[in-house]
C-alpha positions, 0 to 999 in steps of 0.5 A, a space after each residue: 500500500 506504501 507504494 501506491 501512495 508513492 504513485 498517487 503523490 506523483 501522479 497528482 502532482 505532490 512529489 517529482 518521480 525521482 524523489 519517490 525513487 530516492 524515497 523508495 531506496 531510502 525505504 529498503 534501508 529502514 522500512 518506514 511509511 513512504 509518507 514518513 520518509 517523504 516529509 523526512 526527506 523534505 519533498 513535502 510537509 506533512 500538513 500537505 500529506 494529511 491534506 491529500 490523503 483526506 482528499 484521497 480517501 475521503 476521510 475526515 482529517 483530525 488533529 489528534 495532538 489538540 484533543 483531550 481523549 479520555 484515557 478509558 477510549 484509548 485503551 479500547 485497543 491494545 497498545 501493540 496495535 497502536 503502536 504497530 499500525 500507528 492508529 489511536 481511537 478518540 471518540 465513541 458513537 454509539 456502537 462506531 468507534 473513531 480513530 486516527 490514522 496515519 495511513 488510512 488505506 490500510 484496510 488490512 489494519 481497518 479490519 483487525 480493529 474492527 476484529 479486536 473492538 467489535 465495533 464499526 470503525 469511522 477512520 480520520 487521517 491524522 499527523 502520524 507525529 500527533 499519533 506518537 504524541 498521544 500514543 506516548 502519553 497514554 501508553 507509558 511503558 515501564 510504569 511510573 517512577 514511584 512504582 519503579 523506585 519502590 521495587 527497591 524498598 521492597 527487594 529481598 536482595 543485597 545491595 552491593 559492597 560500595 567498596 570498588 576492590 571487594 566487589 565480585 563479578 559474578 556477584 556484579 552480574 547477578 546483582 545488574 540482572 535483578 528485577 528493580 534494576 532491570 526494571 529502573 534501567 528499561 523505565 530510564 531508557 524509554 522515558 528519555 525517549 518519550 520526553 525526547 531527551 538529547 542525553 542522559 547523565 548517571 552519577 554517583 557521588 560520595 552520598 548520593 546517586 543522581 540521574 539527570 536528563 537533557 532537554 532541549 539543551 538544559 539539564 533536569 534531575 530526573 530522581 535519585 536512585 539508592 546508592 547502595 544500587 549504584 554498581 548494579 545499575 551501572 553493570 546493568 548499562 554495561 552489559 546492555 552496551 557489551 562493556 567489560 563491567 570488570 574494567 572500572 579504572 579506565 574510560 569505556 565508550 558502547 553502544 545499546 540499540 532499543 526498539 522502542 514504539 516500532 522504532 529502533 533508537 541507538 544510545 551512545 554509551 560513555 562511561 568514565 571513572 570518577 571520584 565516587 564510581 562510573 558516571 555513565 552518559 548516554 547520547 540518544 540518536 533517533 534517525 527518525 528525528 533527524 531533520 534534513 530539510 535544509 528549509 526547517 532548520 532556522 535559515 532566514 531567506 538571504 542565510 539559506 541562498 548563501 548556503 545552498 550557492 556555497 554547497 552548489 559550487 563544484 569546489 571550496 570549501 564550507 565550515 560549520 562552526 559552535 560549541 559541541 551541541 550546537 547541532 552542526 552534525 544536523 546541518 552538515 547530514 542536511 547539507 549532504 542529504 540535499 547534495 546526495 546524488 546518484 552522479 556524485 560520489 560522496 564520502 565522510 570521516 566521522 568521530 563517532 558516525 551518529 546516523 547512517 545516511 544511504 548513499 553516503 560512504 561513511 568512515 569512522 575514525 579509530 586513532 588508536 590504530 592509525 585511521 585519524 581524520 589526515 589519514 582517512 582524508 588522503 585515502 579518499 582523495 584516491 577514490 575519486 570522490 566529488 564531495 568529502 565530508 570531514 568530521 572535524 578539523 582538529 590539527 594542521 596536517 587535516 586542515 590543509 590536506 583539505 584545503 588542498 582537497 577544496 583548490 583542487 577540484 573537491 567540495 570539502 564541509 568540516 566543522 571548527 569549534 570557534 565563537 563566532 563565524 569571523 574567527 574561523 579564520 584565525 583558528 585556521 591561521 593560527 593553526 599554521 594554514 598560509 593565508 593565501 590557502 585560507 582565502 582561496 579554498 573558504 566558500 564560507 563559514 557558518 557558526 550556529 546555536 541552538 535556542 529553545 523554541 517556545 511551547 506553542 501550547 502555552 505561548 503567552 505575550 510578555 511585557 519586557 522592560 526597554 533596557 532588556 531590549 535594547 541590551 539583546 540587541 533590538 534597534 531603537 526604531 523597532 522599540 515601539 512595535 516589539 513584542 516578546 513571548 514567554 511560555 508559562 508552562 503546561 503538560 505538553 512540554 514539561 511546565 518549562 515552557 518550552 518544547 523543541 529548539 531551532 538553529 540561530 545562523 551567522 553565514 559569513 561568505 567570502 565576498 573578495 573585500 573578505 578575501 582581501 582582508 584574510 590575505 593582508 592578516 586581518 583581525 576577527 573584529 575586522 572580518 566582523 565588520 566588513 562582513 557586516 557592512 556587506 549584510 551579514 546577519 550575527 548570531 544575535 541579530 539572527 536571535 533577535 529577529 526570532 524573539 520577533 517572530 515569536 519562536 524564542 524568548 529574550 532571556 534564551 537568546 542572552 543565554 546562547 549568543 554574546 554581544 558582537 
């Protein structure tokens, strides 16, 4: 049925044939929904697929995130079939029962729950986003916290000696196989999927034990769990991660791969030793989540055609710059998912490889055996690449291989950990490039932050004093027609008042009074200024003109970016 979708959209004009070709490889890899795949994609919204299906199918759409469904009609089917066909019921009529459905030509799907229900079944079309949401909140695996934590108080087993050189692996093994530790460790994993958390931290102290999640870039303590326990639950992420839980004086890095909701989530596991015992860190990467349509990520209309020409150009170079979480991965696999052609033939090095892209020959870096980023970087350039991706530009010798990969007939995309985008190219300076390197091979440079976006569920207008203003950066004529919002915090996004967050950019391209100013060894001050003049938009303008637009707070963007 997937597939006649596919040929539907094409022939009603939605998608263009090769982007349903390109759909429907990406589809072999993963097996999702060719419609999933198709918005993932960027071939169109998913506002626009709902809409058509509805035409479609004649079915009536529905917002299902909006609605307040009893709890008693959700569980009219079982969460297996929820969760596998993507359908939740949110109204009874009489004997018909109403559900929402991603995919509402299934009619293999529309008859099982006729089965299961003994009902007749009326079928919306709904966002399948709004179907997990609802399917996550009414269908909470792994209990509640008080439950799981309670396991505990009630456990007949020994805790484990807190002394590190006394403990016995046979008895670390046993103790991370127990129920309540289990049972804490699975709720821990599938609640940070549910509340979409970046990365969870375990860490023990001298009288406490503490886990905390990441949300949307900030950290919040979650519980803290008995210390007793400490050993076992950190064995239990050990053996998940298929680490040597017998190893505690050296760091370890593991992986633990979940299927979760009918979908298969990857956590990145980092244990290292401290004062107290292993802290335990955990990336979570969802390559469901991953946004590669380059128009979602936070471009304003002037930032995105610099972008896309520089990406275009058949050689030179592009650097993305920020701090470590400021989503330049996510920029970089955009910008490669845009330029990822059958005529092109493209290769990465990466450190550690976060998703795995069709198409793409991903390399991962191993230093300890000799494959650093110089090493990988000359071996591609004898497999006749046309775009190289380089992880991360950390040394010398990697920097001006791939200058010299950019002035000889290569795309080259890298990242730099700097502030801002003009100090890029005193890093590269500083480094030992030669100027006249650095101002031929730089297509651009593009520093970025992530600021949370506002909840739009709880969005309120927020009167922010003048001097606030002006101290963010709003010129003195927009005074008068400024308007600020706040979230003031509902169960949608935790009562933080925020949920999601986007990209603030600084695109700085190399116009030639740019070029001229890096050969005579201009200042970064100078870059900035020039490039300036000549239009470029700075991280806090860029912040600034989203508090306008409504999607952020003034207090995030102080907290993200500094005055230039």
């Amino acid at each position: 049925m997937a597939k006649k979708i596919g040929e539907l959209l094409v022939q009603a004009g939605v998608v263009k044939p090769e982007e349903l070709a390109r759909a429907l490889e990406e589809q072999k890899q993963g097996g999702e929904r060719i419609g999933t795949i198709l918005i993932k994609l960027g071939y169109l919204s998913e506002t626009t697929l709902v809409e058509f299906l509805a035409r479609q199918f004649r079915t009536p759409e529905v917002d299902i995130a909006r609605l307040d469904i009893p709890k008693e009609v959700v569980n009219l089917i079982p969460v297996e079939i929820a969760t596998k066909y993507q359908a939740i019921p949110f109204g009874v009529t009489g004997n018909t029962l109403h559900i929402a459905m991603a995919d509402p030509g299934n009619l293999f799907v529309i008859d099982d729950l006729r089965f299961v229900t003994r009902k007749s079944i009326l079928v919306h079309v709904a966002p399948e986003s709004g179907i997990r949401k609802v399917i996550s909140q009414h269908f909470a695996d792994g209990g509640n916290l008080d439950e799981v934590l309670g396991l505990f108080n009630d456990a007949s087993e020994v805790a484990l000696s807190e002394e590190a050189e006394d403990l016995d692996i046979q008895r670390l093994e046993t103790a991370a196989e127990q129920a309540p530790v289990v049972k804490l460790v699975n709720y821990l994993l599938l609640d940070a999927i549910r509340k979409q958390v970046s990365d969870i931290h375990i860490e023990p102290y001298e009288k406490a034990m503490r886990v905390r999640f990441r949300i949307d870039g900030v950290l919040y303590e979650i519980m803290r769990p008995p210390l007793s326990y400490k050993n076992a639950i950190i064995s239990r992420l050990k053996i998940m991660s298929r680490l040597d839980i017998a190893e505690r004086r050296l760091p370890q890095d593991g992986r633990i791969k979940l299927k979760a909701r009918g979908r298969e989530m990857d956590f990145r596991v980092s244990v290292v030793p401290t004062l107290f015992g292993e802290k335990v860190v955990l990336r979570l990467l969802d390559k469901s989540g991953l946004q590669l349509d380059m128009t979602r990520l936070g471009f304003d209309e002037t930032q995105y055609r610099h972008f896309m020409d520089a990406i275009y150009r058949p050689y030179g170079m592009v650097l993305v710059t920020g701090p470590t979480g400021s989503g330049k991965t996510t920029t970089l696999y955009s910008a490669l998912s845009e330029l990822n052609k059958s005529v092109s033939n493209i290769s990465t090095a990466e450190d550690p490889v976060e998703y795995n892209l069709f198409g793409i020959n991903q390399v991962q870096i191993h230093d300890a055996i000799g494959l650093s980023f110089a090493a990988a970087l000359r071996s591609f350039l004898r497999q006749d690449p046309d775009i190289i991706m380089v992880g991360e530009i950390r040394d010398f010798e990697t920097a001006e291989i791939s200058m010299k990969a950019a002035l000889t007939g290569h795309l080259v995309l890298s990242t730099l950990h700097t502030n801002d985008a003009p100090s890029t190219v005193n890093r590269l300076l500083n480094m030992g490039a030669e100027s006249f390197l650095v101002a031929s091979a730089l297509n651009l440079v593009l520093a970025q932050r992530l600021v949370r976006r506002i909840c739009p569920d709880c969005r309120v207008e927020e009167e922010v004093p003048r001097e606030s203003l002006l101290e963010v950066g709003v010129l003195g004529d927009e005074l008068g027609t400024f308007q600020c919002f706040r979230g003031k915090g509902c169960p949608g996004c935790n009562n933080t008042g925020y949920r999601g967050r986007m990209a603030l950019y600084e695109v700085m391209p190399m116009y030639e009074e740019v070029r001229d100013l890096v050969l005579r060894g201009a200042s970064s001050s100078e870059l900035m200024k020039k490039s300036v003049e000549l239009g470029m938009t700075t991280l806090r303008r860029s912040g600034v003109l989203k508090i306008k637009q409504g999607i952020t707070s003034v207090e995030e963007v102080l907290r993200c970016t500094s005055a230039n």
